[in-house]
C-alpha positions as CSV (number, residue, x, y, z in Angstrom):
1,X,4.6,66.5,-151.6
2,X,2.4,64.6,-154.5
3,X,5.6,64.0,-156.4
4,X,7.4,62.8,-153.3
5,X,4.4,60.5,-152.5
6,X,4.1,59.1,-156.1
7,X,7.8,58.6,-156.1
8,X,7.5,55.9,-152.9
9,X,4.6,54.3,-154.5
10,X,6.2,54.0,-157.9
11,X,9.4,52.5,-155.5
12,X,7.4,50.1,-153.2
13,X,5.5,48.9,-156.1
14,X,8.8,48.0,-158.3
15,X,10.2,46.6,-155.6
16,X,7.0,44.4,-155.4
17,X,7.3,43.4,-159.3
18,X,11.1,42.9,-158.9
19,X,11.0,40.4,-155.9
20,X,7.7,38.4,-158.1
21,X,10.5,37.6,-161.0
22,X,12.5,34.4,-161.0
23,X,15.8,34.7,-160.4
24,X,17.0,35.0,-163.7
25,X,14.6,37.6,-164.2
26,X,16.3,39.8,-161.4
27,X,19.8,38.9,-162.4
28,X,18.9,40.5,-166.0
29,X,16.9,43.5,-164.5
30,X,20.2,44.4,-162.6
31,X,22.5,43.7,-165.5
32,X,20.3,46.0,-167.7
33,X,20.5,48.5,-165.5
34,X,24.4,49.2,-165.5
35,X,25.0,52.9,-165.6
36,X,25.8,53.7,-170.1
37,X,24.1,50.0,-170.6
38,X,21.3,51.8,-172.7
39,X,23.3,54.3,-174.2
40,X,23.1,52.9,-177.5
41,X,19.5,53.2,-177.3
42,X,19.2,56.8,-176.3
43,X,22.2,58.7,-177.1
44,X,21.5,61.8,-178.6
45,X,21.2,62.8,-182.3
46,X,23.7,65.3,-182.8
47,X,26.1,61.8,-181.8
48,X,24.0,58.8,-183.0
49,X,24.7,59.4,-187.0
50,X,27.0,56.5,-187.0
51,X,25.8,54.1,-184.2
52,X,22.2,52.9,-186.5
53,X,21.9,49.1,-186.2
54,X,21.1,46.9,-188.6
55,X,16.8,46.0,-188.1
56,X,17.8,42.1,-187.7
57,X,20.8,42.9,-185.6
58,X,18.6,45.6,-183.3
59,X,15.7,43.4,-182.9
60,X,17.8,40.1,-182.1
61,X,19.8,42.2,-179.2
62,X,16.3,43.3,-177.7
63,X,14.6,40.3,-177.8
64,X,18.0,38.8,-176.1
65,X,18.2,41.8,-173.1
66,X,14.1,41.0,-172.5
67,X,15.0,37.2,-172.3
68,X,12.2,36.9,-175.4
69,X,12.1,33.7,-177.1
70,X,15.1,34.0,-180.1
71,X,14.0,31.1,-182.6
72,X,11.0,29.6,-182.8
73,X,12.0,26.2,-181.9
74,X,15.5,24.4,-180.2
75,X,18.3,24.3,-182.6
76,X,21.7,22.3,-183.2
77,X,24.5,25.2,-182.4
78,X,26.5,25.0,-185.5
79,X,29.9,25.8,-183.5
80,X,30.3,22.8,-181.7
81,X,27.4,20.4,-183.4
82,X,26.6,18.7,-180.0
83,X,24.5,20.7,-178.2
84,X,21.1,21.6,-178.7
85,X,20.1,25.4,-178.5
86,X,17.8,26.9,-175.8
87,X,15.3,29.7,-177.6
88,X,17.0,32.2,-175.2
89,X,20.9,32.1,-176.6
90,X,21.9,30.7,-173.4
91,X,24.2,28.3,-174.7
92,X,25.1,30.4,-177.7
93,X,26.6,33.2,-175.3
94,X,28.7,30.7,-173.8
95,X,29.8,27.6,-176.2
96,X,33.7,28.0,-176.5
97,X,34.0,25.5,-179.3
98,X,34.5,27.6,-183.4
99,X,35.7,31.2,-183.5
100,X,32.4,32.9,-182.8
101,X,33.2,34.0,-179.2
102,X,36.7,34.8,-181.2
103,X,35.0,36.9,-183.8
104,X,32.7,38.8,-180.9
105,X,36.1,39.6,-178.4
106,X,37.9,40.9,-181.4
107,X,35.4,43.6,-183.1
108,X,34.9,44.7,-179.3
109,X,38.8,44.9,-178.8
110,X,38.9,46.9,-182.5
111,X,36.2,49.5,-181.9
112,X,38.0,49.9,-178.8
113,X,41.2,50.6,-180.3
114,X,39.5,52.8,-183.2
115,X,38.4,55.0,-180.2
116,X,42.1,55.1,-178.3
117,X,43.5,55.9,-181.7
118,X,41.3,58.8,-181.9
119,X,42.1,60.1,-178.5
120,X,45.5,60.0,-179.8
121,X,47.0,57.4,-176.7
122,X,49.2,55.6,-179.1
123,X,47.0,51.9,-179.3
124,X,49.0,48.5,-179.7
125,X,47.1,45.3,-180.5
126,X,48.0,41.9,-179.9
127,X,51.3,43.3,-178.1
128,X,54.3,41.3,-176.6
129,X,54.8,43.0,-172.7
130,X,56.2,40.4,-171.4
131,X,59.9,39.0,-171.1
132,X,60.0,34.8,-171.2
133,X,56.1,34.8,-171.8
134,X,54.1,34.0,-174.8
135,X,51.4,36.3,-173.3
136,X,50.2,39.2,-175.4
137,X,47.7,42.2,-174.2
138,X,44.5,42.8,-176.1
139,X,45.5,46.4,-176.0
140,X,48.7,48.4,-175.0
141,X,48.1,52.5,-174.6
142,X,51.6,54.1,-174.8
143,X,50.7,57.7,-174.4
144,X,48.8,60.1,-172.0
145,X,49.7,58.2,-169.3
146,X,52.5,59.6,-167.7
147,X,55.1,56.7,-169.0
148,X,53.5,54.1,-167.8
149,X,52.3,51.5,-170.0
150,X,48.3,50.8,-170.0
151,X,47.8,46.7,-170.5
152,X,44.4,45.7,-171.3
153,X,42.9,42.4,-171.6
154,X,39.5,42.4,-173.5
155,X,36.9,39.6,-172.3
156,X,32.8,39.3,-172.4
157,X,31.6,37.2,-169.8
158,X,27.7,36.2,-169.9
159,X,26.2,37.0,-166.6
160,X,23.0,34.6,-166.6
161,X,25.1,31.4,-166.4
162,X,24.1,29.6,-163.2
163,X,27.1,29.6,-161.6
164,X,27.1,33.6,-161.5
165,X,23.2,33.8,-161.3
166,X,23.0,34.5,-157.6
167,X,25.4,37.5,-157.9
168,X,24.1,39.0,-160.9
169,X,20.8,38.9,-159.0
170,X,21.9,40.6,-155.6
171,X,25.1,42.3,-156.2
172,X,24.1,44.5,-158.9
173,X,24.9,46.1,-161.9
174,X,28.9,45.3,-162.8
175,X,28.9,42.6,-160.3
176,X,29.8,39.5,-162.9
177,X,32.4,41.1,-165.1
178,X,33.6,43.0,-161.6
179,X,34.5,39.4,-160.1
180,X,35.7,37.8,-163.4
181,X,38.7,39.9,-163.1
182,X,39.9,38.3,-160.5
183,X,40.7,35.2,-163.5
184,X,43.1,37.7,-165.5
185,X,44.7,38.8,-162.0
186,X,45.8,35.1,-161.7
187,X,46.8,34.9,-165.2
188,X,48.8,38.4,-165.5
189,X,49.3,40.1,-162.2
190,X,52.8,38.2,-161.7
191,X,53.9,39.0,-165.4
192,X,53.1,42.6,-165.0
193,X,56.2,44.9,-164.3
194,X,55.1,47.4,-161.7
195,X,57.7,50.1,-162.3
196,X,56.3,50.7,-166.1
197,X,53.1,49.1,-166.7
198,X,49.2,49.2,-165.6
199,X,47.1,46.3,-166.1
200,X,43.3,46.4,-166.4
201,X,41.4,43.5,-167.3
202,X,38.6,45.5,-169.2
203,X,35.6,42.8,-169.1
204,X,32.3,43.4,-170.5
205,X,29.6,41.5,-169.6
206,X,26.8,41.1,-172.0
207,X,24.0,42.9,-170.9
208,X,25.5,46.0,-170.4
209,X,27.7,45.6,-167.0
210,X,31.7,46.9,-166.9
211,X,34.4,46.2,-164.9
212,X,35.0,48.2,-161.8
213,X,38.5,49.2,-162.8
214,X,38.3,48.9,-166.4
215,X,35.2,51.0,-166.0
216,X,38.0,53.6,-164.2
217,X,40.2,53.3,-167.3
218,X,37.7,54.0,-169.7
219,X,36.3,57.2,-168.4
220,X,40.1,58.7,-168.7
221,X,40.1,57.1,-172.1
222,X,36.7,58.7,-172.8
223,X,37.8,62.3,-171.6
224,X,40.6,62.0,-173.9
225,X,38.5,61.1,-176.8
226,X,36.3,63.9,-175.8
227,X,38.6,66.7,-176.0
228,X,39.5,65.8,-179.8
229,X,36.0,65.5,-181.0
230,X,34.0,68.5,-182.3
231,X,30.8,67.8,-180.5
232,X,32.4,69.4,-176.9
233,X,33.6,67.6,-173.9
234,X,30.3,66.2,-172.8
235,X,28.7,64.7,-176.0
236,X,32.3,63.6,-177.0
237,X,31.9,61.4,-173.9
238,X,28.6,59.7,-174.8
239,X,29.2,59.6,-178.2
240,X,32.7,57.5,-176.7
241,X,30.7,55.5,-174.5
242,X,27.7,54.6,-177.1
243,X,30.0,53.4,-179.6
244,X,31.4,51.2,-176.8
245,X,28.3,49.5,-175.8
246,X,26.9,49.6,-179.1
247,X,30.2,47.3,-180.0
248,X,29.3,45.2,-177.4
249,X,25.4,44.8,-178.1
250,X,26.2,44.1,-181.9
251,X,28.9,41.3,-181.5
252,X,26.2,39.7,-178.4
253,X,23.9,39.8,-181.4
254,X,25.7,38.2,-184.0
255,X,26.5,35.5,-181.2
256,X,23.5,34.6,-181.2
257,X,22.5,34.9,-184.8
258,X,25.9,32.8,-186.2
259,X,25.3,30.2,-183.7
């Protein structure tokens, strides 16, 4: 009964401290708290041997999930040379112009395909699926899936923007890489040919959220990483899905640091 009763106090009161934040504040808590979002800070030892950050790269991605302060003063982003920096990263996360964002999408795509390669599904980068179109798919998985071809499009989408800011806040965890996909559906859906290919718009967003459906995908991916690791089934699976979201949290990192 004491537990039960400490529980609802514990709830009521960070429901209290959750409605006090500004809305940014909420729309980060509820990014943060995507299910695997911390794995790459708590995975366990007998997995973690490779998945050590660098100190400046592990302190740079905490400050940036705890929306701390990440220079000491504004700056001039030295991709596009026009805008000045906010202390935050803001712009950083989301300034299209030099190959930064580039750089970030493609080490995500790589580790990702590392990973496939391992699970022995027969990975594809930068692959040409489409007849008449100069379209290519991040990633195309030609084994383990029954014959039909796995097309994945890699994206991080940064889920403080203001324009998403209300949904990150009230729709939860996933909720802004869940509704960019609906961009790649209007870009690929008509290309893809039904008969012999799956496509999966696999968007990360960068605090920690996944896709709904590329979520899907990569729990089939992760089981078949699993079952060709030594660790076992289940610490095959976190070991798969810390090396993901460590990818991610590195690359949002050196984002921030490059700009």
């Amino acid at each position: 009964m004491q537990k039960q009763l400490s529980a609802l106090v514990e709830l009521e009161l960070s429901k209290k401290l959750f409605e006090s934040l500004p809305l940014q504040g909420q729309a980060r808590l509820k990014c943060c708290q995507a299910k695997g979002a911390g794995l790459w800070l708590t995975v366990p030892t007998e997995v973690c041997g490779l998945l050590w950050m660098d100190s400046h790269i592990f302190r740079t991605n905490c400050r940036f999930r705890l929306g701390l302060a990440l220079t000491d003063g504004a700056l001039t982003c030295s991709s596009c040379s026009k805008a000045t920096l906010d202390i935050h990263g803001k712009h950083g996360m989301t300034c299209m112009s030099g190959p930064n964002r580039i750089y970030a999408h493609n080490a995500v795509r790589d580790s990702l395909i590392a990973l496939c390669s391992r699970a022995l599904l027969a990975p594809q980068a930068e692959a040409q699926c489409f007849p008449n179109s100069a379209h290519r798919m991040d990633i195309v998985l030609r084994s383990g899936f029954g014959g039909i071809a796995q097309l994945i499009d890699v994206a991080l989408t940064y889920p403080l923007r203001e324009s998403v800011l209300n949904l990150a806040a009230t729709s939860g965890a996933d909720a802004v890489a869940t509704a960019y996909t609906e961009v790649k559906y209007a870009t690929y859906d008509k290309l893809v040919q039904k008969q012999s290919q799956c496509f999966t718009p696999l968007i990360f967003d960068m605090l920690g959220g996944i896709s709904l459906r590329g979520r899907a995908l990569l729990g089939t991916i992760a089981t078949a990483y699993a079952l060709r690791t030594p660790e076992g089934v289940r610490l095959g699976r976190l070991k798969f899905y810390a090396t993901i979201t460590r990818s991610v949290a590195v690359e949002v990192a050196l984002l921030a640091l490059r700009t």
